[in-house]
KEFIZA-96227 format. One line per field, with one value per residue: residue number from 1; residue in three letters; x, y, z of N, C-alpha, C in turn. Coordinates in pm, 1 decimal, decimal comma. Example, Ala and Ser with C-alpha at 12.3 -4.5 7.8 and 13.67 -1.06 7.14 Angstrom:
! residues 2
tifi <- c(1  2) .
pami <- c(ALA  SER) .
neast <- c(1319,0  1285,0) .
nnorth <- c(-569,0  -225,0) .
nup <- c(780,0  708,0) .
caeast <- c(1230,0  1367,0) .
canorth <- c(-450,0  -106,0) .
caup <- c(780,0  714,0) .
ceast <- c(1320,0  1290,0) .
cnorth <- c(-330,0  3,0) .
cup <- c(780,0  787,0) .
! end
This chain:
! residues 104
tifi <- c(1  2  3  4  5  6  7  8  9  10  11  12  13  14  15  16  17  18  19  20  21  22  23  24  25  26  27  28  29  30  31  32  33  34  35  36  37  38  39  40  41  42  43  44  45  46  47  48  49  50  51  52  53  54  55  56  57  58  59  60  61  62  63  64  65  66  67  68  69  70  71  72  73  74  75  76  77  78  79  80  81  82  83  84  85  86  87  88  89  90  91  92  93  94  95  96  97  98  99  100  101  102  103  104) .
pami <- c(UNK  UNK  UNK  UNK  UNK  UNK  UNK  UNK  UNK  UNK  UNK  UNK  UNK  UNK  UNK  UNK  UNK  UNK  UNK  UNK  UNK  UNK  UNK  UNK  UNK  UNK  UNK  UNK  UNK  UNK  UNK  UNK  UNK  UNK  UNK  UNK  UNK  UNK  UNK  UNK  UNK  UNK  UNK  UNK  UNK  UNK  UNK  UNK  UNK  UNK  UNK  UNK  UNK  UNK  UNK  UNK  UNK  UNK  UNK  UNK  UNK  UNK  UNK  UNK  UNK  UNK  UNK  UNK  UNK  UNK  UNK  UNK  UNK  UNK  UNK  UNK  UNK  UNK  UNK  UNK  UNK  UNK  UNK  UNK  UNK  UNK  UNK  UNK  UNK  UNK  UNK  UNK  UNK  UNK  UNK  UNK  UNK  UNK  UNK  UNK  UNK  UNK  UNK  UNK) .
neast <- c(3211,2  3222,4  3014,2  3108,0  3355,0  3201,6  3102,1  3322,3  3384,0  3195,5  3193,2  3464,1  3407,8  3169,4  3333,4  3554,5  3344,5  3241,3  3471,1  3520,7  3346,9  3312,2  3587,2  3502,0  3303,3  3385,3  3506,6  3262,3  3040,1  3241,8  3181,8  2906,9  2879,9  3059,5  2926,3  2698,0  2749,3  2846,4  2579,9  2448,9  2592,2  2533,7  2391,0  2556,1  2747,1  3006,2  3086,4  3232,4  3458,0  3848,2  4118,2  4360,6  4579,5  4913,3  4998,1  4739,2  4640,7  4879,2  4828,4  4628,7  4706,6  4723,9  4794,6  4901,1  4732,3  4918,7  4922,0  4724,5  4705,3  4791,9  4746,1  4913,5  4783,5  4775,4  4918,3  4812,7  4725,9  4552,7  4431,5  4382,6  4276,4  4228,8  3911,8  3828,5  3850,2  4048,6  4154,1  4380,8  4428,6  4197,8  3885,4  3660,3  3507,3  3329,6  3360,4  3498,4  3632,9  3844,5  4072,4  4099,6  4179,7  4205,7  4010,4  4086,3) .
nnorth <- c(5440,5  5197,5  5089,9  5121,0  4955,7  4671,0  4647,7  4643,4  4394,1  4275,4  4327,6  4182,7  3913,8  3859,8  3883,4  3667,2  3498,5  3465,4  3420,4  3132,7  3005,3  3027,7  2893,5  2652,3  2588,1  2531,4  2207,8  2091,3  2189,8  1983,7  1723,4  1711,1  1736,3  1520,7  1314,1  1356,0  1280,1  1034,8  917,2  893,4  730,0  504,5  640,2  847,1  665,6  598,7  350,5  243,7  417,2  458,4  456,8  668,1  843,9  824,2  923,1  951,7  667,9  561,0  735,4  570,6  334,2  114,9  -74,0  -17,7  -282,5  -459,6  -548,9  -860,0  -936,9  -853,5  -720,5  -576,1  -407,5  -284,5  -58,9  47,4  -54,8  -355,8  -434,5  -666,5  -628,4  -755,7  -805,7  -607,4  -453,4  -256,5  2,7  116,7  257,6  323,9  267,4  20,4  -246,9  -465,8  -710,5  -971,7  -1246,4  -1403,4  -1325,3  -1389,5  -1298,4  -1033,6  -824,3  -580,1) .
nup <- c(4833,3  4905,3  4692,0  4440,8  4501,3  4548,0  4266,3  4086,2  4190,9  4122,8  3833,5  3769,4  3842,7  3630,4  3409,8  3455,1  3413,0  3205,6  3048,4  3153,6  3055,4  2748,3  2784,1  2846,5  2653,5  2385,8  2445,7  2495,3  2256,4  2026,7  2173,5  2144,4  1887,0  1779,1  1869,0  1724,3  1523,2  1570,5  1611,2  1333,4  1197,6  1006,7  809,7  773,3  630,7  816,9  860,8  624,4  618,8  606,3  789,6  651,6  774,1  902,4  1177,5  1296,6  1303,8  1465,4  1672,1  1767,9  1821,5  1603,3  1347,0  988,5  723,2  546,8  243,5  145,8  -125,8  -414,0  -772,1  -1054,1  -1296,3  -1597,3  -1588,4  -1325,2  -965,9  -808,7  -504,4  -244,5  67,3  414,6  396,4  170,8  -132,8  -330,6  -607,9  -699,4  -472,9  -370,4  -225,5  -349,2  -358,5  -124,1  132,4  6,0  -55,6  -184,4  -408,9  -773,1  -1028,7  -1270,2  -1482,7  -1752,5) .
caeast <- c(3330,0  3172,6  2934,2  3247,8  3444,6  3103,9  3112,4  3441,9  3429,3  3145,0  3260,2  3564,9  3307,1  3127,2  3467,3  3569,1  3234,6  3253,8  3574,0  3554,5  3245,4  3413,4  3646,8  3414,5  3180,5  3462,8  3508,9  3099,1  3045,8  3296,2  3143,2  2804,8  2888,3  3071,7  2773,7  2556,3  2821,5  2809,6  2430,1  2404,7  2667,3  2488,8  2331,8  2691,4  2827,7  3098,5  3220,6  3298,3  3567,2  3922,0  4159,2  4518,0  4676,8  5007,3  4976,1  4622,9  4687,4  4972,5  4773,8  4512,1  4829,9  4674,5  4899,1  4856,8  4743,8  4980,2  4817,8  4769,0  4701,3  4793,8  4788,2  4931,4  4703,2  4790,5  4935,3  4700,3  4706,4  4441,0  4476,4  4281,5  4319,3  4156,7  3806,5  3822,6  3936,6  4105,0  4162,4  4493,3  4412,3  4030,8  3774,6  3578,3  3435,1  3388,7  3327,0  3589,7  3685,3  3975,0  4141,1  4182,0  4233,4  4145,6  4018,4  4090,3) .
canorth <- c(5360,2  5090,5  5050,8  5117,7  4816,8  4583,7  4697,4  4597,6  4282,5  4252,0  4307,2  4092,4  3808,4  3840,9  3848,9  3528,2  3383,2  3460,5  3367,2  3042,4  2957,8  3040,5  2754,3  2505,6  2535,3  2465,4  2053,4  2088,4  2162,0  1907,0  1607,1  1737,2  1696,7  1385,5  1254,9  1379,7  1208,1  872,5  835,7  853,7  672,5  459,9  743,5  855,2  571,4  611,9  215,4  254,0  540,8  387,4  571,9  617,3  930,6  757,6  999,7  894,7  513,8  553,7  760,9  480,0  210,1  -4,4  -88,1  -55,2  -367,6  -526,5  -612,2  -961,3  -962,8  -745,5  -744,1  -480,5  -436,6  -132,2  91,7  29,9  -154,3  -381,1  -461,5  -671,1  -599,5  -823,2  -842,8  -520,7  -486,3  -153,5  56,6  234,7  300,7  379,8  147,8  -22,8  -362,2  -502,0  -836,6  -1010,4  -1373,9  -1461,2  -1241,5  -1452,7  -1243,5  -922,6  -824,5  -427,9) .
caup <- c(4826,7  4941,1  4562,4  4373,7  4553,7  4490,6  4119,1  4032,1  4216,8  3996,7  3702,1  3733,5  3791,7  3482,5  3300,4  3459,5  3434,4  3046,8  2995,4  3198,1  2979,1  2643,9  2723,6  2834,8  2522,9  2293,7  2439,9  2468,1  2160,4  2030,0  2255,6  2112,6  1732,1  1751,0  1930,1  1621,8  1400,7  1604,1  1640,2  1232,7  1129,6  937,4  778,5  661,6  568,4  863,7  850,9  527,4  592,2  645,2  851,3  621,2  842,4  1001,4  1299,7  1393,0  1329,1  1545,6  1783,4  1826,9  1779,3  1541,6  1252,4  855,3  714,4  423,3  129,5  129,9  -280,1  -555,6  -932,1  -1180,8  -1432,6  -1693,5  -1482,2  -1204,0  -887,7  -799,2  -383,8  -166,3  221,0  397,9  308,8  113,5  -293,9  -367,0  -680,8  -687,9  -266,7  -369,5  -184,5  -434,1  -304,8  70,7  167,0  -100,4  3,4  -280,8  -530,9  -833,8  -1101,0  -1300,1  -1642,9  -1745,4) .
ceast <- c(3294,3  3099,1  3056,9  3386,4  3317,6  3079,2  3215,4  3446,0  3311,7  3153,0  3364,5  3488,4  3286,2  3226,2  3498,6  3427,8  3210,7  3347,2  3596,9  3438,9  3212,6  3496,0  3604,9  3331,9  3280,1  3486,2  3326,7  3066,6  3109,0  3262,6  3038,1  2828,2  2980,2  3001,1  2669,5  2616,8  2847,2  2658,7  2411,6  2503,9  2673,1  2453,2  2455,8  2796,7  2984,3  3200,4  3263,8  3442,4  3690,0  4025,4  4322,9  4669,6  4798,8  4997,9  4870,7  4620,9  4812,9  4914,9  4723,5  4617,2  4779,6  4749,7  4823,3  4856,6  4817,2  4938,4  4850,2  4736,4  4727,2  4822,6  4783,9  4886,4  4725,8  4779,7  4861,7  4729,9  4576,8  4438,6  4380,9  4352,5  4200,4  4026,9  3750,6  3914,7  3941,8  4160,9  4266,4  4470,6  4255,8  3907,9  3681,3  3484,5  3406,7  3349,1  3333,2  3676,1  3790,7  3952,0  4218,0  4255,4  4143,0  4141,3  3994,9  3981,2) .
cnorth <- c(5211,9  4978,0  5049,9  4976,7  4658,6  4591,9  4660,1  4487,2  4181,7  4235,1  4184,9  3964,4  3807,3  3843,8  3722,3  3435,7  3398,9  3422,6  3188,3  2938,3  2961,0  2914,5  2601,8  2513,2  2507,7  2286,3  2039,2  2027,2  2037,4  1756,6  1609,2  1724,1  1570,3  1276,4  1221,0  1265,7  1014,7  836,7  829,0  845,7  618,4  543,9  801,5  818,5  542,3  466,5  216,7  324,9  422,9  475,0  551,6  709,5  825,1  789,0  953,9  736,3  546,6  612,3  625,9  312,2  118,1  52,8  -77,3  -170,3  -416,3  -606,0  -735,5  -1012,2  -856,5  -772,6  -588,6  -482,4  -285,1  -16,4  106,4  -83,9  -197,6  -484,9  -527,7  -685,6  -667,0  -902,3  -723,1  -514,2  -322,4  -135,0  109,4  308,4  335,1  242,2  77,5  -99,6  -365,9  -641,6  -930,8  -1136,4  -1379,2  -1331,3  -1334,1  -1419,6  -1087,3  -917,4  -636,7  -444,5) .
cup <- c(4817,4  4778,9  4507,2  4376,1  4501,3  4353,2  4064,8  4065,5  4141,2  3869,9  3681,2  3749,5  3690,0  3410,4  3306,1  3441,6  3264,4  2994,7  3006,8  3124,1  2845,4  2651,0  2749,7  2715,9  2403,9  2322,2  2443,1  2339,5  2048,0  2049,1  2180,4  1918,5  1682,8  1796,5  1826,2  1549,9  1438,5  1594,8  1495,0  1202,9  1038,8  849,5  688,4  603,0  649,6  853,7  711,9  495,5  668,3  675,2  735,4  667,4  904,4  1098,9  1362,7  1374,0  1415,5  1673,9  1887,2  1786,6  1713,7  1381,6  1129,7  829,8  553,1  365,9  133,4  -27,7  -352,6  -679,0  -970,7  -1263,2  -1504,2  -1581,0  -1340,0  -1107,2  -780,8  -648,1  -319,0  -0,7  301,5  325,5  200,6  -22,7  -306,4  -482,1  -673,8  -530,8  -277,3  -381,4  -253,0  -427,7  -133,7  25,3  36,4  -44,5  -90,8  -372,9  -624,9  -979,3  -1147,7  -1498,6  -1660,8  -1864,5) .
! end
């Protein structure tokens, strides 16, 4: 009776001790690959990426910035945001003091 009662209270351990270690390796994991993805940043060009979700700019409350230049050139718009010059929303330049004109 006695093995039978130590056996089950066994078992239900190892269930909770598998289950409870199942949902810790999911934020683990997680912590552990945005870790990888911060230490080579450089490596993947991460400042370059510009966030344009509304939801996660609103998460992290920092506002879209309004173009402070644009020209229409054939169908195309040619944007600079701060120090960045944009293609129809596609990153092209960085470090862009004046926007004085464009030639298609």
């Amino acid at each position: 009776m006695n093995r039978k009662r130590n056996g089950a209270i066994l078992k239900r351990k190892k269930t909770f001790h598998r289950g409870f270690a199942l949902i810790l390796s999911i934020p683990l994991c997680l912590m552990a690959l945005t870790g990888i993805l911060l230490n080579h940043s450089k490596t993947l060009n991460l400042s370059d990426l510009h966030l344009t979700n509304r939801l996660l700019l609103s998460w992290y409350a920092v506002e879209p910035k309004d173009p402070s230049q644009a020209l229409h050139i054939h169908n195309k718009w040619l944007t600079k945001i701060e120090d960045s010059l944009y293609l129809d929303g596609t990153h092209i330049l960085s470090n862009i003091q004046s926007l004085t004109g464009a030639v298609s």
